[in-house]
C-alpha positions as YAML, in Angstrom:
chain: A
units: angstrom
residues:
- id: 1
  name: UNK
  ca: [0.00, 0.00, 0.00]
- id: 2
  name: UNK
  ca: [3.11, 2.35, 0.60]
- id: 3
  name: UNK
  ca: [4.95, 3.60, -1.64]
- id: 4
  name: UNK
  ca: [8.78, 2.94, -2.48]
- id: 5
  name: UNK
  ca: [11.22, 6.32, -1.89]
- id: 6
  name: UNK
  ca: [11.68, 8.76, -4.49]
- id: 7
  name: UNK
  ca: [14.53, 11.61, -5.11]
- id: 8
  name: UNK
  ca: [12.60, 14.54, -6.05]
- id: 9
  name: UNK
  ca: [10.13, 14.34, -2.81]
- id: 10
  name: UNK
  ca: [10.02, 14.34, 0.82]
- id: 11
  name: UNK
  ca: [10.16, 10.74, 2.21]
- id: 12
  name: UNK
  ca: [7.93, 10.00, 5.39]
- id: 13
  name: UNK
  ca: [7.81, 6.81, 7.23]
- id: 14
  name: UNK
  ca: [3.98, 6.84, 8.42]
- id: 15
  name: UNK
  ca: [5.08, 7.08, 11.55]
- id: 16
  name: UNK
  ca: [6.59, 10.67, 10.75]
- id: 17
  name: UNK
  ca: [4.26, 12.14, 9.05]
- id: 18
  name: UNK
  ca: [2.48, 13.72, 12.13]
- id: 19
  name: UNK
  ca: [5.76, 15.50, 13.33]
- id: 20
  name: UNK
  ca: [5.54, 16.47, 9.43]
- id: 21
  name: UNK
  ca: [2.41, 18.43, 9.27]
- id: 22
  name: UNK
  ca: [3.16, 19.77, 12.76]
- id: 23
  name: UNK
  ca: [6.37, 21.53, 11.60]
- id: 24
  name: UNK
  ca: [5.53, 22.19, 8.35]
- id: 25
  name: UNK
  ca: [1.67, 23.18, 7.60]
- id: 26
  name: UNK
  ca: [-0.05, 26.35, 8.78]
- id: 27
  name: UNK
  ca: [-3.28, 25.34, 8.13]
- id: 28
  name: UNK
  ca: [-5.53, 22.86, 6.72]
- id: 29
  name: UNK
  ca: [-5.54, 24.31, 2.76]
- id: 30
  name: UNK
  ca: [-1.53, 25.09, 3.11]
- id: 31
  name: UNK
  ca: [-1.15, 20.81, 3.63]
- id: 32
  name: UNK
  ca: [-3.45, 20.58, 0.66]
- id: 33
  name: UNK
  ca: [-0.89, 22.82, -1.74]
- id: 34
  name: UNK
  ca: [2.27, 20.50, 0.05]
- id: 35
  name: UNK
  ca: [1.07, 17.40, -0.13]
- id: 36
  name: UNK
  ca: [2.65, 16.95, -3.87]
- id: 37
  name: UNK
  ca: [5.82, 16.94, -2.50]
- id: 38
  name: UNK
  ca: [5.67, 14.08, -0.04]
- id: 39
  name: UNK
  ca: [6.01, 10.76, 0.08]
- id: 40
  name: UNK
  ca: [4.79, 7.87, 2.20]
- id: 41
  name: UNK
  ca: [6.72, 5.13, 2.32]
- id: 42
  name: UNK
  ca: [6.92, 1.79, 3.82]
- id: 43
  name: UNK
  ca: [8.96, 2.01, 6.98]
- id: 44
  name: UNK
  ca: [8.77, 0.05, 10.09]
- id: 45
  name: UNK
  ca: [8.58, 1.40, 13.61]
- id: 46
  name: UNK
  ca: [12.53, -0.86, 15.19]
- id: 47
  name: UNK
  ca: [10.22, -0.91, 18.18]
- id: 48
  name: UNK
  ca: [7.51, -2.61, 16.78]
- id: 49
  name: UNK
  ca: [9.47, -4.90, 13.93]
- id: 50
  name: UNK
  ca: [6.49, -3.46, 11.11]
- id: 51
  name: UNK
  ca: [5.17, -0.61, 9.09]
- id: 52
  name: UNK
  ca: [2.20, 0.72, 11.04]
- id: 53
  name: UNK
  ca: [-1.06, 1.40, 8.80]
- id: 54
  name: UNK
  ca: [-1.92, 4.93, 9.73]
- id: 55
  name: UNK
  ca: [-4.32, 7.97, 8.48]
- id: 56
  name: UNK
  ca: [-5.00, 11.08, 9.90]
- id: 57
  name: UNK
  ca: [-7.85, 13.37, 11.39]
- id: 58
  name: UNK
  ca: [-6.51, 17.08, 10.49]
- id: 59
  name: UNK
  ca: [-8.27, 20.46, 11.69]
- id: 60
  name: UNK
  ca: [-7.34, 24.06, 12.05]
- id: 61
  name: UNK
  ca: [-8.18, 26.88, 14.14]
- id: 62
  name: UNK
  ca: [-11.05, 28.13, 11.60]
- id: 63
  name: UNK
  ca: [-12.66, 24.35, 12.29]
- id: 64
  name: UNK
  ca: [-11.88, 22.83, 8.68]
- id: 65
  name: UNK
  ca: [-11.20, 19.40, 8.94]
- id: 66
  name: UNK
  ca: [-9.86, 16.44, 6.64]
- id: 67
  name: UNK
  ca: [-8.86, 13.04, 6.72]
- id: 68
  name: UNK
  ca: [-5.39, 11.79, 4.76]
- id: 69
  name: UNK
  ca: [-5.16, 8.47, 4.06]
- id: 70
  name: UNK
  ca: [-3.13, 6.09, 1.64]
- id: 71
  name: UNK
  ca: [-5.53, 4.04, -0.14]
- id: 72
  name: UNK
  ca: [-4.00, 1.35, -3.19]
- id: 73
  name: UNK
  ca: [-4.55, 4.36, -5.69]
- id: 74
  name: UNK
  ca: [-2.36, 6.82, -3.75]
- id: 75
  name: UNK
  ca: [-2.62, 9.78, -0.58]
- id: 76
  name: UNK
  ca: [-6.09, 10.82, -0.11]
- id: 77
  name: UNK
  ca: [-6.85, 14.30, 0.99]
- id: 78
  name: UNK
  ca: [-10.71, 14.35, 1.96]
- id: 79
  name: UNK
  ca: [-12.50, 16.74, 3.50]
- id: 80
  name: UNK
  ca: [-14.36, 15.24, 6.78]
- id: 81
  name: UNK
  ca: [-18.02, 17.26, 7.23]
- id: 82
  name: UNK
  ca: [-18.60, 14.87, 10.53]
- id: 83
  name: UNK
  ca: [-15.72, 15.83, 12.13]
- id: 84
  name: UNK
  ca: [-14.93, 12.02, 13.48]
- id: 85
  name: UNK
  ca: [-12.53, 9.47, 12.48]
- id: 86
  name: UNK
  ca: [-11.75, 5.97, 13.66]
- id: 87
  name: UNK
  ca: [-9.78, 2.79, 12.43]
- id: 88
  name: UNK
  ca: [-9.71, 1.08, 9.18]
- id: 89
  name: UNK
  ca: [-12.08, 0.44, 6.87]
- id: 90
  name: UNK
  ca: [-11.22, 4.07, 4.73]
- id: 91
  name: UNK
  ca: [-13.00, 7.03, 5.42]
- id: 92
  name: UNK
  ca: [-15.10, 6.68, 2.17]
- id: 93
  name: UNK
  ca: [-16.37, 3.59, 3.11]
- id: 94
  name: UNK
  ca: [-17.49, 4.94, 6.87]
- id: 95
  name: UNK
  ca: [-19.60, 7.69, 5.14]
- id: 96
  name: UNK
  ca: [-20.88, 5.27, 3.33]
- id: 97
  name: UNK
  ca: [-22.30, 2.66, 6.11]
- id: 98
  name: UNK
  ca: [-23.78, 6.45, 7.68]
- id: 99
  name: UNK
  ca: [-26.67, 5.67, 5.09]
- id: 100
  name: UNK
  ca: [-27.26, 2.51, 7.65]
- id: 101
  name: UNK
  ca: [-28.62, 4.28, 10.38]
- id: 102
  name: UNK
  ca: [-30.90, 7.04, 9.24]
- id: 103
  name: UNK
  ca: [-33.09, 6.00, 12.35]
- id: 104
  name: UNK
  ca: [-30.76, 7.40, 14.95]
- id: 105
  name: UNK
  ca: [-32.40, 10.32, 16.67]
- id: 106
  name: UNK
  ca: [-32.10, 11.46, 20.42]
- id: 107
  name: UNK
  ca: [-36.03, 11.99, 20.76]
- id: 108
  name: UNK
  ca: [-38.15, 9.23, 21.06]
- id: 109
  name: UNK
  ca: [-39.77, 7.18, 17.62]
- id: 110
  name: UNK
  ca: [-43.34, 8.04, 17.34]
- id: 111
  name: UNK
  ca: [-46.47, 5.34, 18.35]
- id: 112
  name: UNK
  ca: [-47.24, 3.36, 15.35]
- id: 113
  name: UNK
  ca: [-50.49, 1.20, 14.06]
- id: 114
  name: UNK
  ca: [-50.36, -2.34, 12.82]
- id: 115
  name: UNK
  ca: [-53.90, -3.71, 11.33]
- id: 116
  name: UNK
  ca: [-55.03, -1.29, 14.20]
- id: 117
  name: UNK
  ca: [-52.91, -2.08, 16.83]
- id: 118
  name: UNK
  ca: [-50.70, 0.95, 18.22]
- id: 119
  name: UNK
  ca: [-47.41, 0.26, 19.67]
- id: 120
  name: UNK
  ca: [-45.37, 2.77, 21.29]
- id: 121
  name: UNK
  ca: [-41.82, 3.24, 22.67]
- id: 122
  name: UNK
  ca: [-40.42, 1.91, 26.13]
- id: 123
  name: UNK
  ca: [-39.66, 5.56, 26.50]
- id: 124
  name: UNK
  ca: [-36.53, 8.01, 26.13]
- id: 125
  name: UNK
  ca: [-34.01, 6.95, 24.37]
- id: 126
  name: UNK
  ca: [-35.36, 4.67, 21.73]
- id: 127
  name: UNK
  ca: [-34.50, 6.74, 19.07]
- id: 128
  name: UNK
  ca: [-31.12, 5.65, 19.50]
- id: 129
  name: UNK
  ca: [-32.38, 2.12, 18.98]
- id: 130
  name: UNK
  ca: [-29.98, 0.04, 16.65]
- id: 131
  name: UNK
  ca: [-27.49, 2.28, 17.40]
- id: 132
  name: UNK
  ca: [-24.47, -0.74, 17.37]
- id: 133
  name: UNK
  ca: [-22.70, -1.33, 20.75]
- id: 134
  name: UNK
  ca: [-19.53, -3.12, 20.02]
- id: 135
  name: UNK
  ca: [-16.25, -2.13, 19.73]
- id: 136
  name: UNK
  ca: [-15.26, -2.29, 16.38]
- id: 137
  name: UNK
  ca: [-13.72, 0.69, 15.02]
- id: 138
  name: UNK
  ca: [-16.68, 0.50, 12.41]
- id: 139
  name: UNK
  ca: [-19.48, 1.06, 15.18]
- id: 140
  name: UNK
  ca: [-17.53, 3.36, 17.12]
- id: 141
  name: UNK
  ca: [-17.49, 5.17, 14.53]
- id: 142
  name: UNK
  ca: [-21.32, 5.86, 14.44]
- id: 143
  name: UNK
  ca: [-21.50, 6.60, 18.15]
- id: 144
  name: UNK
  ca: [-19.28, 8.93, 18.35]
- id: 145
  name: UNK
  ca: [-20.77, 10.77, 14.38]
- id: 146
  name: UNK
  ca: [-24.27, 10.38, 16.58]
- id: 147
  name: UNK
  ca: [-22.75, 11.44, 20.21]
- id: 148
  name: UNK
  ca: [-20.72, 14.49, 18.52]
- id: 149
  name: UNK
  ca: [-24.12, 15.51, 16.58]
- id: 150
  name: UNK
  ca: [-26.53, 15.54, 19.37]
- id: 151
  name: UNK
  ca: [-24.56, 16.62, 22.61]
- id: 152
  name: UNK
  ca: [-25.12, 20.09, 24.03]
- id: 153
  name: UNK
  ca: [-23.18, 22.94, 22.65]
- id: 154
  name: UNK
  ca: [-21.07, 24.11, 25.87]
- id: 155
  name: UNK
  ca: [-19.05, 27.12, 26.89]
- id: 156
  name: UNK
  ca: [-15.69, 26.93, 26.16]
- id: 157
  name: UNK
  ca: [-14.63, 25.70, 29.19]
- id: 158
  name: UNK
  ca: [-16.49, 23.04, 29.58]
- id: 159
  name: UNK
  ca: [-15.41, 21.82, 25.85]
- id: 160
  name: UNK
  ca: [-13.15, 19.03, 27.44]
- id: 161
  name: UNK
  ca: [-15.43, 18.19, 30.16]
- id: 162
  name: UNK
  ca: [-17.87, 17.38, 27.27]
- id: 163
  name: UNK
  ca: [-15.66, 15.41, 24.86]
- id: 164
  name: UNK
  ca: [-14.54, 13.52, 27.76]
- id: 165
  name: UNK
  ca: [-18.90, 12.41, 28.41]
- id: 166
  name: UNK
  ca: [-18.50, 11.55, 24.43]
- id: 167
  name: UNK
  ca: [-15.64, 9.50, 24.47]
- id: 168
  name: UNK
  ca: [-17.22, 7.57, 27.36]
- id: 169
  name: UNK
  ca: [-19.60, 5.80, 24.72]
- id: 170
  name: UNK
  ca: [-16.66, 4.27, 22.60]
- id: 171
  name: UNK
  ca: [-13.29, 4.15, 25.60]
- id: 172
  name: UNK
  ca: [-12.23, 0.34, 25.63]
- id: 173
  name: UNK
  ca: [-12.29, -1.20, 29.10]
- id: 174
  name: UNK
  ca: [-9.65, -3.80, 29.75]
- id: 175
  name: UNK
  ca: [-10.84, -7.18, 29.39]
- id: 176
  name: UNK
  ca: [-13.76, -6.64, 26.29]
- id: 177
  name: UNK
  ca: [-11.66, -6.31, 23.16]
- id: 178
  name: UNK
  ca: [-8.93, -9.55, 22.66]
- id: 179
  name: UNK
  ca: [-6.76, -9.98, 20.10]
- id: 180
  name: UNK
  ca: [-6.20, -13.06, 18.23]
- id: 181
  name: UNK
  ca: [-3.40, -13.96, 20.09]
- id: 182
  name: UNK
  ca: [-5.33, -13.18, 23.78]
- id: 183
  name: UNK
  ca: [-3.60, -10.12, 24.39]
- id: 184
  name: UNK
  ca: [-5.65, -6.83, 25.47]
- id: 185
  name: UNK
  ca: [-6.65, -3.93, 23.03]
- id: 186
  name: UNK
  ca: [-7.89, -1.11, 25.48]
- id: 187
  name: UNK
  ca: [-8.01, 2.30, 25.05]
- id: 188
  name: UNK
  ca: [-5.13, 3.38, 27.00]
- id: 189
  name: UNK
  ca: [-5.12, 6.71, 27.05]
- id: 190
  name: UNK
  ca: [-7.44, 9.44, 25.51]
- id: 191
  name: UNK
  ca: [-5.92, 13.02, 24.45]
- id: 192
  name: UNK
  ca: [-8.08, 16.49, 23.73]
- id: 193
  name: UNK
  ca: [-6.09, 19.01, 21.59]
- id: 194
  name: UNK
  ca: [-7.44, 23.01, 22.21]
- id: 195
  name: UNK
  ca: [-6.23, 24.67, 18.93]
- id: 196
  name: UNK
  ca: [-7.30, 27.90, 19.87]
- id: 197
  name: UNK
  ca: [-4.83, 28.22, 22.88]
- id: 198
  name: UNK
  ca: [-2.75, 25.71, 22.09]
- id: 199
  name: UNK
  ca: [-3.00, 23.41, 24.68]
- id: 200
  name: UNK
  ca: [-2.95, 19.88, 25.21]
- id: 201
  name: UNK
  ca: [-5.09, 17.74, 27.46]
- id: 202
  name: UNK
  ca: [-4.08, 13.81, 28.55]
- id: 203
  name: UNK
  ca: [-6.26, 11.36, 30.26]
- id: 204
  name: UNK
  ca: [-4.63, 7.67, 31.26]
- id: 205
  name: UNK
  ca: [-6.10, 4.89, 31.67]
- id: 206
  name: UNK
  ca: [-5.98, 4.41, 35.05]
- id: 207
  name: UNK
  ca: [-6.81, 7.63, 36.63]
- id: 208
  name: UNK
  ca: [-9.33, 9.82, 35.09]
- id: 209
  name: UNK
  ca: [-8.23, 13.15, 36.27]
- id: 210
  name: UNK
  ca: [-7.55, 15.18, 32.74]
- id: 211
  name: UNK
  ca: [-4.09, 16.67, 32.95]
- id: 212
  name: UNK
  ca: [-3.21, 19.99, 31.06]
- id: 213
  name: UNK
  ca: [-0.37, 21.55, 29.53]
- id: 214
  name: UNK
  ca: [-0.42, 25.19, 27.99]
- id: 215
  name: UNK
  ca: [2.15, 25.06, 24.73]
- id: 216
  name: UNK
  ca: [3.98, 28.05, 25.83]
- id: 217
  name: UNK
  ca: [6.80, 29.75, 23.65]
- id: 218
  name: UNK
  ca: [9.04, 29.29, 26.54]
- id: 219
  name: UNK
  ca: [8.07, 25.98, 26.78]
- id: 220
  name: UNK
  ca: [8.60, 25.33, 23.35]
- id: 221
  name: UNK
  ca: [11.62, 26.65, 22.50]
- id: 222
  name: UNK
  ca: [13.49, 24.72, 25.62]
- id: 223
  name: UNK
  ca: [16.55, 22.58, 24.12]
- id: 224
  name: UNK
  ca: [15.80, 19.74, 25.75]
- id: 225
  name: UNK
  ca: [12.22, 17.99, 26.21]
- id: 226
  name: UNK
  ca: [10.08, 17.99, 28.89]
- id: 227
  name: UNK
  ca: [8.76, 15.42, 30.90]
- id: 228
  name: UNK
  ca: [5.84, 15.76, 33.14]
- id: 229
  name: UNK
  ca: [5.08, 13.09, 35.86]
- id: 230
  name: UNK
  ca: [1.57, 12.08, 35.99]
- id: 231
  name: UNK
  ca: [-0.63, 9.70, 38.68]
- id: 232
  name: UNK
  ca: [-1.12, 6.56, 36.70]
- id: 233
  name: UNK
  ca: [-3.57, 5.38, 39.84]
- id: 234
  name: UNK
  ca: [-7.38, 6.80, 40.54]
- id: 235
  name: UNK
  ca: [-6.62, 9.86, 42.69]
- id: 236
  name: UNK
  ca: [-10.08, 10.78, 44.49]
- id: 237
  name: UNK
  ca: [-11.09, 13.81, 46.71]
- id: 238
  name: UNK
  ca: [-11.96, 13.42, 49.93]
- id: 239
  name: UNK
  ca: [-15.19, 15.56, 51.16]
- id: 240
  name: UNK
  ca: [-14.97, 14.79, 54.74]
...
């Protein structure tokens, strides 16, 4: 699916391309007029032994958003009106299985007649009926299109707070998702990115306080990185 390296373009091991855009793009339409002159190729991770099978969720500060993806007939640039991306299948083909669940509302389907006999809902929240549960990247997918559709609109800070209650619906616990080989695919940790002020938010796995850290010039422009220790245990406040 990668490609082999050429001479006349920029060379990116998937794995790179990230740091790329980062360091290179200003906004979502300046990667579109740069993306001629790269070149994904297929480059294993040492850590990992293999070539890891990667595509992107980009967005700006003005709220465009796109997905890139190499698919067998090259990079894909595609602009992404749901604002959601998960795991393989391509993006195309998640837009596509959208058309499956036209049903999905947050109010509740209206009572309905058969031969005279009127059936109605168990009550809120059958709207969302059929709504798939598993954890497939393919259904949560849909939950989080239908979650990111139908949440309230928040201040501004409460932004996290809410994408946190959204991400609820489609976080892996330990123990529910095994691989092939019986080893654990959890969701292990989940990260919320504030363009606007440039600041990053982490949440691990095993503590569920959000941790913050402002992207300051001075913070930036340090020579060396910089590591910050967080509680990888539940840390709970006491009200007594």
């Amino acid at each position: 699916m990668y490609a082999d390296q050429l001479t006349d373009q920029v060379n990116l091991a998937p794995h790179e391309v990230l740091n790329w855009i980062l360091g290179n793009a200003v906004d979502c339409g300046d990667l579109a007029n740069q993306l001629k002159d790269i070149n994904i190729v297929d480059a294993p991770i040492k850590a990992l032994g293999k070539t890891t099978p990667l595509h992107w969720i980009i967005s700006d500060r003005s709220g465009e958003c796109y997905v890139l993806e190499v698919q067998k007939d090259g990079v894909k640039y595609i602009k992404n009106p749901v604002g959601v991306m998960t795991n393989s299948p391509d993006f195309d083909w998640h837009m596509k299985n959208l058309s499956n669940y036209t049903e999905l509302k947050p109010s509740p389907h209206p009572a309905r007649s058969y031969n005279g006999y009127t059936i109605t809902s168990f009550g809120p929240g059958s709207g969302a009926l059929g709504m798939p549960g598993d954890y497939t990247s393919v259904s949560r997918f849909i939950r989080t299109v239908f979650m990111r559709e139908y949440s309230d609109q928040v201040s501004t800070d409460q932004t996290v707070n809410e994408l946190s209650h959204i991400l609820n619906s489609v976080e892996i616990p330990k123990g529910v998702k095994l691989k092939q080989d019986g080893s654990e695919d959890y969701t292990q940790y989940r990260g919320y990115m504030d363009t606007q002020n440039t600041t990053y938010y982490m949440q691990p796995y095993g503590n569920q306080t959000i941790y913050r850290v402002a992207l300051s010039e001075d913070l930036l422009n340090k020579p060396q990185p910089t590591e910050f220790p967080i509680h990888n245990e539940q840390q709970y406040e006491s009200l007594d």
